[in-house]
C-alpha positions, 0 to 999 in steps of 0.5 A, spaced: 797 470 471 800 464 469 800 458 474 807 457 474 810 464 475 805 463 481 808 458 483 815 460 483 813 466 487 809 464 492 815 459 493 820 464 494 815 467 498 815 460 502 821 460 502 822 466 506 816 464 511 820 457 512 826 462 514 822 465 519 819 458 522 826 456 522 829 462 526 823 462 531 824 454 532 830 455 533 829 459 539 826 454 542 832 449 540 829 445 535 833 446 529 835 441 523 841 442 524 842 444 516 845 450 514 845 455 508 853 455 508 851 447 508 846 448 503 851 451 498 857 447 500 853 441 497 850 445 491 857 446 490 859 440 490 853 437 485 857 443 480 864 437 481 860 431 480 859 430 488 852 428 491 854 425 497 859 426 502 861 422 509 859 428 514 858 435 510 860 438 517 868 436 516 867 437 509 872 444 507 869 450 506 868 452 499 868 459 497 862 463 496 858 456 499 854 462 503 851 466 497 851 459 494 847 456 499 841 463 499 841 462 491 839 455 491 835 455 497 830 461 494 831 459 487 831 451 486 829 450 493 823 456 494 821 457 487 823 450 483 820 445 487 813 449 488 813 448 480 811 441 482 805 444 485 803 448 479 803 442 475 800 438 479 794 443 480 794 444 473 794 437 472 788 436 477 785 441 475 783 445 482 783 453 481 778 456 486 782 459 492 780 455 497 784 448 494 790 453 493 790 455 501 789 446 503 793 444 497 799 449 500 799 446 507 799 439 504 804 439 498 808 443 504 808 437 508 809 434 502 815 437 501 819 435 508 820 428 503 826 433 500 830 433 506 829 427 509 830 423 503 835 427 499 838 432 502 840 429 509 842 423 506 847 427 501 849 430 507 851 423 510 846 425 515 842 418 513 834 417 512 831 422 516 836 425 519 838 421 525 846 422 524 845 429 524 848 433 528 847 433 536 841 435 539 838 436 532 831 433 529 831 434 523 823 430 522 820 434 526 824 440 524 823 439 517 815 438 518 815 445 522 819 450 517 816 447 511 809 447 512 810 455 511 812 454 505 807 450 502 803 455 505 806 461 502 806 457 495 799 456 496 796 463 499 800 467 493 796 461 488 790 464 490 791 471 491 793 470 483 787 466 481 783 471 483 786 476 478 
């Protein structure tokens, strides 16, 4: 099967297991402080033409930033983003099973560099987070919630190359 479509599905499969990791993290109160209404509310705002915002908290609700959010979490955030995984293994040339169960973790590491750099700061949250809302800490819960996916990206790789 193609390494993209892999890719793609494993990456909303990871996106799921990120769901999961962050439900559970939450439970013991560590949390990002990101939401999927946040998320949406920002996706919408990039359709407008705005990338930033002060503080995506104060900022109105839209309608449908829900749904929103839930298609552009699983869509371009799950499935979209692991399509660098499959260009790089593609480009590296790794095809045993066993390079896709490492290289997910790693590119799921690799990965928490989205939020930190892009997406936390669109939210007006600053580098990292470190404005986020109180009692969040969006470094280490980001590293949590998104080693899961990789590894969703990364299992549904190698079940694929053995087919």
């Amino acid at each position: 099967m193609n390494s993209f479509v892999l890719a793609y599905v494993g990456g909303i499969v990871g996106a799921v297991l990120m769901d999961i990791t962050e439900t559970l993290a939450a439970r013991v109160g560590l949390t990002s402080g990101v939401s999927v209404a946040l998320v949406g509310r920002w996706a919408l705002g990039l359709l407008r033409g705005q990338w930033a915002h002060a503080d995506i908290a104060r900022s109105p609700a839209r309608p449908g930033e829900v749904r929103t959010g839930w298609a552009f979490h699983f869509l371009v955030g799950g499935g979209g983003v692991a399509l660098l995984y499959a260009a790089f293994v593609h480009a590296a040339g790794f095809n045993a099973p066993i390079h896709h169960l490492w290289g997910g973790v790693i590119f799921g590491a690799a990965t928490s560099l989205l939020p930190w750099l892009l997406l936390l700061p669109a939210f007006g949250w600053g580098w990292f987070g470190g404005r986020g809302p109180r009692g969040s800490n969006a470094l280490l819960a980001s590293m949590v919630s998104h080693i899961p996916y990789g590894l969703g990206v990364g299992v549904v790789m190698a079940l694929g190359s053995r087919l």
